[in-house]
Predicted model as a PDB file, atoms N, CA, C, CB and O in Angstrom, pLDDT in the B-factor column:
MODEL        1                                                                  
ATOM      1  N   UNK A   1       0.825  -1.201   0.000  1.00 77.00           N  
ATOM      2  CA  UNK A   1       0.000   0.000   0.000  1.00 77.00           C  
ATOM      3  C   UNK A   1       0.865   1.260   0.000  1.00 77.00           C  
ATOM      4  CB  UNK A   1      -0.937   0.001   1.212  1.00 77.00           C  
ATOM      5  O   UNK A   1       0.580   2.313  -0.569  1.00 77.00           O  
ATOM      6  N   UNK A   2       2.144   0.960   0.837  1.00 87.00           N  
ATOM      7  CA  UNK A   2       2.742   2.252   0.845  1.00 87.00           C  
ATOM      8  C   UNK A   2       3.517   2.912  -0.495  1.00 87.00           C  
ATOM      9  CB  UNK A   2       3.673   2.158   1.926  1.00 87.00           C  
ATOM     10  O   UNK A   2       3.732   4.098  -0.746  1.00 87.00           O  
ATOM     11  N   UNK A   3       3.886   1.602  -1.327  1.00 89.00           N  
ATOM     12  CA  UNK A   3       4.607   1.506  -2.651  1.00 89.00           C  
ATOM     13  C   UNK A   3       3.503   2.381  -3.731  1.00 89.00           C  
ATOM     14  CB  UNK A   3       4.879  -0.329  -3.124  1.00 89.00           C  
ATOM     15  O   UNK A   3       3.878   3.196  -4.573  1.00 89.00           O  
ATOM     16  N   UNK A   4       2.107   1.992  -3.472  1.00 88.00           N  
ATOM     17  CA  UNK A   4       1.037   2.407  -4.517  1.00 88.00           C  
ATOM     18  C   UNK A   4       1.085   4.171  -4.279  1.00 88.00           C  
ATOM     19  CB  UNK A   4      -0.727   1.570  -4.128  1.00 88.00           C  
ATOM     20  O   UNK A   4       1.626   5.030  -4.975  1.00 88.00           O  
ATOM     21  N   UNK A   5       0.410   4.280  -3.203  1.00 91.00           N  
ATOM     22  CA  UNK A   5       0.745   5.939  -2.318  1.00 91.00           C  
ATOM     23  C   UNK A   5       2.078   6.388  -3.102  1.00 91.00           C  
ATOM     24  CB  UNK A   5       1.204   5.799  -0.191  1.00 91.00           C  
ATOM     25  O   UNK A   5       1.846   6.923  -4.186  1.00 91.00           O  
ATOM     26  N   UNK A   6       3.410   6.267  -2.751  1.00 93.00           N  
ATOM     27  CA  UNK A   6       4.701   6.386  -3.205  1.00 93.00           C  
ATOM     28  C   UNK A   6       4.464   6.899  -4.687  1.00 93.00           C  
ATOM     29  CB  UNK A   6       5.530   4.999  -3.063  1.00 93.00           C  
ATOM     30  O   UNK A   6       4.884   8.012  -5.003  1.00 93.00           O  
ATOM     31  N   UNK A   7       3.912   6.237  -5.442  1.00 93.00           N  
ATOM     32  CA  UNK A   7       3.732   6.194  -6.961  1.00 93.00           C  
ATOM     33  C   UNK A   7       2.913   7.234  -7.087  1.00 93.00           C  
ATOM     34  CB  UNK A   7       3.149   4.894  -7.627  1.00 93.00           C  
ATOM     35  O   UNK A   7       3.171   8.204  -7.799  1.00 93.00           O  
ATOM     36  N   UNK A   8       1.757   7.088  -6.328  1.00 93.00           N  
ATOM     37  CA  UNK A   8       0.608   8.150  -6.395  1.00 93.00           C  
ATOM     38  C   UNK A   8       1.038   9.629  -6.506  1.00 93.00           C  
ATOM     39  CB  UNK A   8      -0.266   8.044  -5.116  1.00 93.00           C  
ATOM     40  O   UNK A   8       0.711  10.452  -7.361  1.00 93.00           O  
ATOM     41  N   UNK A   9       1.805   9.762  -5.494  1.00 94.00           N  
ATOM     42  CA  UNK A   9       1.936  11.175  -5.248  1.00 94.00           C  
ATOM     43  C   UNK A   9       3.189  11.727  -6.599  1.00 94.00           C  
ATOM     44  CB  UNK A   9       2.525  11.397  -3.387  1.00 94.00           C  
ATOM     45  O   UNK A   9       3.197  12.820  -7.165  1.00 94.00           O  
ATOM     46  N   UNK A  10       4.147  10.557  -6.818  1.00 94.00           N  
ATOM     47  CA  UNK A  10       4.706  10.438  -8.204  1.00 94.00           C  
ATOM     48  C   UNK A  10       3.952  11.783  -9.249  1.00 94.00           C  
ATOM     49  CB  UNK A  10       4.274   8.695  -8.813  1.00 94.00           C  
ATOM     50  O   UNK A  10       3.986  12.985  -9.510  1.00 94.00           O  
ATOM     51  N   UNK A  11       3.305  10.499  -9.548  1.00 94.00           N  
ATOM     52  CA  UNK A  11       1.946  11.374 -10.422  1.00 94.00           C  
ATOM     53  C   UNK A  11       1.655  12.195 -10.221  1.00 94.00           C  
ATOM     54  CB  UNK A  11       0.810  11.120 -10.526  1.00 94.00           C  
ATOM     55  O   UNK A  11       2.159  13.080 -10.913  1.00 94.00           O  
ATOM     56  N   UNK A  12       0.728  12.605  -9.249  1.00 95.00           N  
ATOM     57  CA  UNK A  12       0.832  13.825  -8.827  1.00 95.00           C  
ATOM     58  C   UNK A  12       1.528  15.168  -9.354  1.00 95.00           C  
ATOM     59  CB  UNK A  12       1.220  13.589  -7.889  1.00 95.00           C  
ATOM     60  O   UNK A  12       1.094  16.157  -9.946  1.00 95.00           O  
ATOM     61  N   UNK A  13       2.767  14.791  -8.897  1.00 96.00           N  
ATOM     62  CA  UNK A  13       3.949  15.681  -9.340  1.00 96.00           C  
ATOM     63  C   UNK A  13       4.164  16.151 -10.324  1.00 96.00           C  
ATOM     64  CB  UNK A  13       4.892  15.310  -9.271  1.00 96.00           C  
ATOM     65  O   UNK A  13       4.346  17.329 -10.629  1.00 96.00           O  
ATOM     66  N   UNK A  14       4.159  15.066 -11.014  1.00 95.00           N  
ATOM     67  CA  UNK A  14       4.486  14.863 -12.495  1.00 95.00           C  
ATOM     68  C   UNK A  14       3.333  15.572 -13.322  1.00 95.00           C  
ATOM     69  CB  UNK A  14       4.587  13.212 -12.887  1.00 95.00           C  
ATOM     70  O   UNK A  14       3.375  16.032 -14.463  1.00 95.00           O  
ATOM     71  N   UNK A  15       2.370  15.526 -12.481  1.00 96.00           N  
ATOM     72  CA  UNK A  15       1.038  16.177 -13.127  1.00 96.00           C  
ATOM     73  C   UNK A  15       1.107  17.786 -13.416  1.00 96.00           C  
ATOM     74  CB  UNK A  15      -0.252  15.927 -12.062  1.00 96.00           C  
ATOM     75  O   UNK A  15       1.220  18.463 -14.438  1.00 96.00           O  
ATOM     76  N   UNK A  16       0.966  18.116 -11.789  1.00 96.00           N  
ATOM     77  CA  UNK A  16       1.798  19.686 -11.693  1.00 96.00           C  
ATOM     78  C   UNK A  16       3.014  20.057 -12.206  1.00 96.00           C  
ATOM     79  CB  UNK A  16       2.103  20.060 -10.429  1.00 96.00           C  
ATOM     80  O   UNK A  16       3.273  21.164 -11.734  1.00 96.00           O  
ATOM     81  N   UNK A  17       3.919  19.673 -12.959  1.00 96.00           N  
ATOM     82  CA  UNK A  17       5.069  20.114 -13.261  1.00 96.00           C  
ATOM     83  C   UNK A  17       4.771  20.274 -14.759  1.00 96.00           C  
ATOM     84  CB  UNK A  17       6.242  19.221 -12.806  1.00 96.00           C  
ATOM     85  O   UNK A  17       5.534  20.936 -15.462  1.00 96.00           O  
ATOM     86  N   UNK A  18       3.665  19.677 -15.268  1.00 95.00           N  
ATOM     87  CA  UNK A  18       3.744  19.213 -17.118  1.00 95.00           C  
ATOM     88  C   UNK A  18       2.191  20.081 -16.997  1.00 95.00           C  
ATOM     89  CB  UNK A  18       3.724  16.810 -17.854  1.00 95.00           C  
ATOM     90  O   UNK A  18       1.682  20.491 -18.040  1.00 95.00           O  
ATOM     91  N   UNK A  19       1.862  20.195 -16.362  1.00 95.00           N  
ATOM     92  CA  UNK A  19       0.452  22.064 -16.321  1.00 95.00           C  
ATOM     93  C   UNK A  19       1.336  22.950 -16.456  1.00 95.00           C  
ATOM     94  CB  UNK A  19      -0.660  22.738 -14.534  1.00 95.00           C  
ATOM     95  O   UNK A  19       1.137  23.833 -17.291  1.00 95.00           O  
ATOM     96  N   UNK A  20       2.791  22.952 -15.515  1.00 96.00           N  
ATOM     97  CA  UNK A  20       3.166  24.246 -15.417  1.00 96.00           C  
ATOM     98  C   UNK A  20       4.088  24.918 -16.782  1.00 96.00           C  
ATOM     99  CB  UNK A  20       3.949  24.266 -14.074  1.00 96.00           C  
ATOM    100  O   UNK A  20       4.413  26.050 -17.138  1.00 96.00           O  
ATOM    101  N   UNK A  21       4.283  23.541 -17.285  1.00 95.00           N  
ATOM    102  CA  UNK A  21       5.382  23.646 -18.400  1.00 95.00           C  
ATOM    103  C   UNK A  21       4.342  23.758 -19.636  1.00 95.00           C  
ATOM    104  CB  UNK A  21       6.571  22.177 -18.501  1.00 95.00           C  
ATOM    105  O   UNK A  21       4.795  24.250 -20.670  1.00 95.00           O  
ATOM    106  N   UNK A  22       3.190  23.408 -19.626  1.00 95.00           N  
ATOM    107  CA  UNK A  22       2.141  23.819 -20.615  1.00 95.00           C  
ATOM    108  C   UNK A  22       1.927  25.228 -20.480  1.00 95.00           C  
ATOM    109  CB  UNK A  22       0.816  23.085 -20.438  1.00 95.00           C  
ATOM    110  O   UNK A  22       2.197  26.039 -21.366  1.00 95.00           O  
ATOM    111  N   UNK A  23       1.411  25.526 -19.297  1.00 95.00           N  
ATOM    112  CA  UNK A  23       1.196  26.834 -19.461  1.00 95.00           C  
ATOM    113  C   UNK A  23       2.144  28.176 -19.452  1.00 95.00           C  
ATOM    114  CB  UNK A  23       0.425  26.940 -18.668  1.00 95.00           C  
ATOM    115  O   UNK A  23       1.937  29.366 -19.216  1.00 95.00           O  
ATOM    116  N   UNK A  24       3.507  27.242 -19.898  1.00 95.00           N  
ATOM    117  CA  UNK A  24       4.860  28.073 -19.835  1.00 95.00           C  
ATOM    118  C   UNK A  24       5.071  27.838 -21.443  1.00 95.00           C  
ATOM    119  CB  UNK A  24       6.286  27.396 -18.642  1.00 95.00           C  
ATOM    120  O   UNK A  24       6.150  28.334 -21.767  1.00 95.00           O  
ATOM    121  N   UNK A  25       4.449  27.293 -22.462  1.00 94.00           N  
ATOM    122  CA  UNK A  25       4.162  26.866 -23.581  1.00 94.00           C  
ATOM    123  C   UNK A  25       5.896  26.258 -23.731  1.00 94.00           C  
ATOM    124  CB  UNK A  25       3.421  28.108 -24.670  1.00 94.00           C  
ATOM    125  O   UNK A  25       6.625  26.728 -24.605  1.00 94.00           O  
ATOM    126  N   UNK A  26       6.233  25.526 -23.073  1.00 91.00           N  
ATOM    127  CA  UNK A  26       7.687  23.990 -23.251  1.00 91.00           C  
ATOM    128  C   UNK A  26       6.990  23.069 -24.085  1.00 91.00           C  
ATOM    129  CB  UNK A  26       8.240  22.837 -21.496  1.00 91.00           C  
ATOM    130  O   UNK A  26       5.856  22.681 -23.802  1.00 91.00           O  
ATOM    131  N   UNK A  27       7.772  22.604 -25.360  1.00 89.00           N  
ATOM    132  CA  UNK A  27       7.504  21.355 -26.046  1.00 89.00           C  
ATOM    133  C   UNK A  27       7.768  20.101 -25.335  1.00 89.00           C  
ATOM    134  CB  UNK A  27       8.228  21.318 -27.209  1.00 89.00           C  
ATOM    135  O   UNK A  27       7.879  19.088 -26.026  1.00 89.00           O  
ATOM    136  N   UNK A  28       7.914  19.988 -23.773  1.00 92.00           N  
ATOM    137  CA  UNK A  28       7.973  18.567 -23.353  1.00 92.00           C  
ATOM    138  C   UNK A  28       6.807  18.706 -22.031  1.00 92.00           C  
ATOM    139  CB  UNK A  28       9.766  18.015 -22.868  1.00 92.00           C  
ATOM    140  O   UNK A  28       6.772  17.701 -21.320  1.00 92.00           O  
ATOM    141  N   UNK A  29       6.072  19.584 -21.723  1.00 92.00           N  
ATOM    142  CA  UNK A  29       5.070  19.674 -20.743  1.00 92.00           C  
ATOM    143  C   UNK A  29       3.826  18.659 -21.255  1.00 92.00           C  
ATOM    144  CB  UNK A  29       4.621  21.283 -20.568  1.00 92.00           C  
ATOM    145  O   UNK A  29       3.166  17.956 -20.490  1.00 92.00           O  
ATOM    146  N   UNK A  30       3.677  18.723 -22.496  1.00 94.00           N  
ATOM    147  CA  UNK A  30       2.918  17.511 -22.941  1.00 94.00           C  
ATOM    148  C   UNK A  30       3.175  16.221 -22.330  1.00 94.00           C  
ATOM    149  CB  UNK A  30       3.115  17.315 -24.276  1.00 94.00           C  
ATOM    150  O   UNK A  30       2.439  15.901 -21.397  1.00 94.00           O  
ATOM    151  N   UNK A  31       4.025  15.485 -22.669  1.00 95.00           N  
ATOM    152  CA  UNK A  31       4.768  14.383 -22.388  1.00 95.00           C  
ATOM    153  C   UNK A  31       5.015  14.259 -20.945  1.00 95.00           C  
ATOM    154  CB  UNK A  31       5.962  14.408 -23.114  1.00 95.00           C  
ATOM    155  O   UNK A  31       4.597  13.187 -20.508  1.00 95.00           O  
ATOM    156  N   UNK A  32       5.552  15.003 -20.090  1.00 95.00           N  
ATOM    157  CA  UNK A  32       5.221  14.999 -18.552  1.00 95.00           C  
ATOM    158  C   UNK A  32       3.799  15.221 -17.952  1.00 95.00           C  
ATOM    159  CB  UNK A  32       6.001  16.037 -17.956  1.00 95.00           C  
ATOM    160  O   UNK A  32       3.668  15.412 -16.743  1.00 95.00           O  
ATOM    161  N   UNK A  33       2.986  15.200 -18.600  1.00 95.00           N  
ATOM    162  CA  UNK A  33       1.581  15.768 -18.145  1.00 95.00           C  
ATOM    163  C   UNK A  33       0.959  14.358 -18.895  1.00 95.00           C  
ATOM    164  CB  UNK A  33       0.993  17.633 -18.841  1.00 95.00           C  
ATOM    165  O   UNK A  33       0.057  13.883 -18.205  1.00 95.00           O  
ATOM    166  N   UNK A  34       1.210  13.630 -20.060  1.00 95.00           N  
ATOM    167  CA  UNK A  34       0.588  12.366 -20.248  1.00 95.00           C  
ATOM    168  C   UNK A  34       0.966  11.077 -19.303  1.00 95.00           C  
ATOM    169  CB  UNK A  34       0.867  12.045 -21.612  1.00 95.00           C  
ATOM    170  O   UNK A  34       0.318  10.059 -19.060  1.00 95.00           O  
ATOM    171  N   UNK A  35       2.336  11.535 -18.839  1.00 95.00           N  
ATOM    172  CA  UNK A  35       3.654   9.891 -18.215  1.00 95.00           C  
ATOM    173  C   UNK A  35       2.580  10.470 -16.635  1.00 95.00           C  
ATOM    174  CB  UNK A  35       6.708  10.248 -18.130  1.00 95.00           C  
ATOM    175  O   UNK A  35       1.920   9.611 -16.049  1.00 95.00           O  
ATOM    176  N   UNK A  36       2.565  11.534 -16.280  1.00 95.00           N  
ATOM    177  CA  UNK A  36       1.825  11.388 -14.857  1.00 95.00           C  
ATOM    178  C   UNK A  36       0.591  11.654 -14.471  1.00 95.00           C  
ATOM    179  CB  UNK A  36       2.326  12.018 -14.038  1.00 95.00           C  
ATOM    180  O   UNK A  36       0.238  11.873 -13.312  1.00 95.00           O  
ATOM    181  N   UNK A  37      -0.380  11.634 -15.848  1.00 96.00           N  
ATOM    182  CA  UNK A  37      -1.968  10.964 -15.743  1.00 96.00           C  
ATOM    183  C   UNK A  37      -1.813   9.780 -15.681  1.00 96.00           C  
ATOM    184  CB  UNK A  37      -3.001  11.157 -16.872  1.00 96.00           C  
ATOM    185  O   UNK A  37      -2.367   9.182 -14.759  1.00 96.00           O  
ATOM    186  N   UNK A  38      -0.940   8.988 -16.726  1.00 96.00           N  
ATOM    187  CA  UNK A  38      -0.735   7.651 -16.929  1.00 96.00           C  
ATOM    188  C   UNK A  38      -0.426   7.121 -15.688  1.00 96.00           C  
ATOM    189  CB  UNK A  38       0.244   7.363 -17.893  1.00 96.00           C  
ATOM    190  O   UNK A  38      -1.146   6.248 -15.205  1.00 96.00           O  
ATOM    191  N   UNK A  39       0.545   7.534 -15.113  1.00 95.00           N  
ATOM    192  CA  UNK A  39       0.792   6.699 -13.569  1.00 95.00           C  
ATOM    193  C   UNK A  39      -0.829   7.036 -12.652  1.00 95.00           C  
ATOM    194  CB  UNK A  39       2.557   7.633 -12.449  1.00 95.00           C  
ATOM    195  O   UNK A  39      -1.566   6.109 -12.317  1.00 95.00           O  
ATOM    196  N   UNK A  40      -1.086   8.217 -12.420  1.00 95.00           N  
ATOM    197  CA  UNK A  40      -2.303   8.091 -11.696  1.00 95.00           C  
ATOM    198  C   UNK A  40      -3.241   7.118 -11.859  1.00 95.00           C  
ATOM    199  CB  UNK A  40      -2.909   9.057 -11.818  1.00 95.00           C  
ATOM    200  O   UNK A  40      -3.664   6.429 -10.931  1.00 95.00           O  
ATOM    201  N   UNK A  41      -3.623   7.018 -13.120  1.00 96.00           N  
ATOM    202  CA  UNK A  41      -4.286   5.906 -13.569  1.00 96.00           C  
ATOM    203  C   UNK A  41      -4.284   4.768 -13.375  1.00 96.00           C  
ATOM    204  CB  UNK A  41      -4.241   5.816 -14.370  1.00 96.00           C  
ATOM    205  O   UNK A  41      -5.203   3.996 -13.100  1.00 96.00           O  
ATOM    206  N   UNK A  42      -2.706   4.547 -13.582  1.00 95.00           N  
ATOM    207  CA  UNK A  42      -2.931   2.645 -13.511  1.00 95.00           C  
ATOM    208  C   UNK A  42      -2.764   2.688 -12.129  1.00 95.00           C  
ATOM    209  CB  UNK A  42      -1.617   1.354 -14.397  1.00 95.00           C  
ATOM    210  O   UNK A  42      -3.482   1.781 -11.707  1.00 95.00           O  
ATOM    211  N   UNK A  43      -2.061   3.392 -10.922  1.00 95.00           N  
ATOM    212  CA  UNK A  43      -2.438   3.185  -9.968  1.00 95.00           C  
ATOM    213  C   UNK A  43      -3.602   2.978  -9.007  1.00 95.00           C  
ATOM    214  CB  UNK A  43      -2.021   3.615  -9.852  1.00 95.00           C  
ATOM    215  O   UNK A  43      -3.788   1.995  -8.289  1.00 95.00           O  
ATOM    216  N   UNK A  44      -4.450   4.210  -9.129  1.00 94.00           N  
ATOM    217  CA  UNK A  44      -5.613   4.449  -9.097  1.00 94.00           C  
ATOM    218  C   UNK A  44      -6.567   2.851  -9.513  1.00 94.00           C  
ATOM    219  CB  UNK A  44      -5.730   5.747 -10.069  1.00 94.00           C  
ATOM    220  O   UNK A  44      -7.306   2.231  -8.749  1.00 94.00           O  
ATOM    221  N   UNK A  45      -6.305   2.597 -10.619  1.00 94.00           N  
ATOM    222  CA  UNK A  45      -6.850   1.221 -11.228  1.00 94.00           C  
ATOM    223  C   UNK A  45      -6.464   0.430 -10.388  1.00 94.00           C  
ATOM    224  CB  UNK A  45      -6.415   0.738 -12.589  1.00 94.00           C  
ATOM    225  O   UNK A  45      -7.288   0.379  -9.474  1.00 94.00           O  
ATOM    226  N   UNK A  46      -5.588  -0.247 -10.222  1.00 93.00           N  
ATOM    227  CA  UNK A  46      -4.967  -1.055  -9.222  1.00 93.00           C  
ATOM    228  C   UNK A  46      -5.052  -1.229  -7.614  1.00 93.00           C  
ATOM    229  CB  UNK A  46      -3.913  -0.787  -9.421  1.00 93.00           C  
ATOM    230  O   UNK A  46      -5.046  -2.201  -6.859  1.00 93.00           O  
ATOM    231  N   UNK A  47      -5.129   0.096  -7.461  1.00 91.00           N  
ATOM    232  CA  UNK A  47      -6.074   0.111  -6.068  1.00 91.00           C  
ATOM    233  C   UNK A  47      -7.624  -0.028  -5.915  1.00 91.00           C  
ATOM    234  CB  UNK A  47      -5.887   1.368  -5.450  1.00 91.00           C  
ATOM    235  O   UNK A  47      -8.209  -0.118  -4.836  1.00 91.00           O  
ATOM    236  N   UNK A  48      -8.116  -0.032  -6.969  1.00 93.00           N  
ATOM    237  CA  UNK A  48      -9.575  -0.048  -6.957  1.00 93.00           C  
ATOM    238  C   UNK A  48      -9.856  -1.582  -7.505  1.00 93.00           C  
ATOM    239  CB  UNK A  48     -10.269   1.240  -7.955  1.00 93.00           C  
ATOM    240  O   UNK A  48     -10.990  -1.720  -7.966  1.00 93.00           O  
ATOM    241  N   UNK A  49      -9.143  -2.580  -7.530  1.00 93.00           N  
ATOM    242  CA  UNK A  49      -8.825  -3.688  -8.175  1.00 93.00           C  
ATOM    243  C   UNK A  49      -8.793  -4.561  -7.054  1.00 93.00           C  
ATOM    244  CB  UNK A  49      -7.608  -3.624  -9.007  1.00 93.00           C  
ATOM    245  O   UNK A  49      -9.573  -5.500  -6.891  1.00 93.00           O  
ATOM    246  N   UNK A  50      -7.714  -4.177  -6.150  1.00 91.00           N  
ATOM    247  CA  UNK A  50      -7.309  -4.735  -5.200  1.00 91.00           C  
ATOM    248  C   UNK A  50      -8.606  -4.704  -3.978  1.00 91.00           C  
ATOM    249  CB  UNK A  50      -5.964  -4.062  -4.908  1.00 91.00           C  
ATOM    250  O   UNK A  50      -9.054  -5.734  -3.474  1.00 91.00           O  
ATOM    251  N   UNK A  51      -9.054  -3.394  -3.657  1.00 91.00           N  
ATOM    252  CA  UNK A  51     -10.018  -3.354  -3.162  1.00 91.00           C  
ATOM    253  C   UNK A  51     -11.426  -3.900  -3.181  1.00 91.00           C  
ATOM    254  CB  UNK A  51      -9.960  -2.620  -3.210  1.00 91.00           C  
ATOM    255  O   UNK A  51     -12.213  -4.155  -2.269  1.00 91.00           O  
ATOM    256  N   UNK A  52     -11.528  -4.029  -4.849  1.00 93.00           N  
ATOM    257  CA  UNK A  52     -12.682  -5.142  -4.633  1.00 93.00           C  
ATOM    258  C   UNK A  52     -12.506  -6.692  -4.448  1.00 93.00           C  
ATOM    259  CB  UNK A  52     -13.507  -5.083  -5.768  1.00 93.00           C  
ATOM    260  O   UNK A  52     -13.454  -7.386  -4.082  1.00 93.00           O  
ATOM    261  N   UNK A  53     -11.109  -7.280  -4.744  1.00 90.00           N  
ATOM    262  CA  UNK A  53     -11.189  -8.543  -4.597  1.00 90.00           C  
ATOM    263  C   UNK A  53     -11.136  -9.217  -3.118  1.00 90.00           C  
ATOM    264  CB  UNK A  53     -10.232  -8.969  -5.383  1.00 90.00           C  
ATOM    265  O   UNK A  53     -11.173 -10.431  -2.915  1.00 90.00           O  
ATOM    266  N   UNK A  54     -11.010  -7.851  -1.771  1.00 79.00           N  
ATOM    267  CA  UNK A  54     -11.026  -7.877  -0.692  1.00 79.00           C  
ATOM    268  C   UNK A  54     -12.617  -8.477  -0.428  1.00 79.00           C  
ATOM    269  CB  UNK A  54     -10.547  -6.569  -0.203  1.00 79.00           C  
ATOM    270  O   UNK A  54     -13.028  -8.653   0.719  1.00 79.00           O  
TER     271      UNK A  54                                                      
ENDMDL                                                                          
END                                                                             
């Protein structure tokens, strides 16, 4: 659980840093703003996975 969290907040990050570089118009804020929806996601998925097979 703590590894998933760990990752989570990853994302997170990665989220806010690739908004900020979008709205700083950087040709790689795209690409950091897709890699840390993408982690939210499959995490997010994975915890909601795990939780129902409880």
């Amino acid at each position: 659980m703590k590894k998933e969290l760990t990752f989570l907040i990853l994302g997170m990050i990665l989220v806010v840093i690739g908004a900020l570089l979008k709205i700083n118009h950087n040709e790689f804020g795209q690409y950091v703003l897709i890699v840390g929806l993408a982690i939210e996601a499959y995490i997010l998925a994975s915890m909601v996975i795990k939780s129902l097979k409880r």
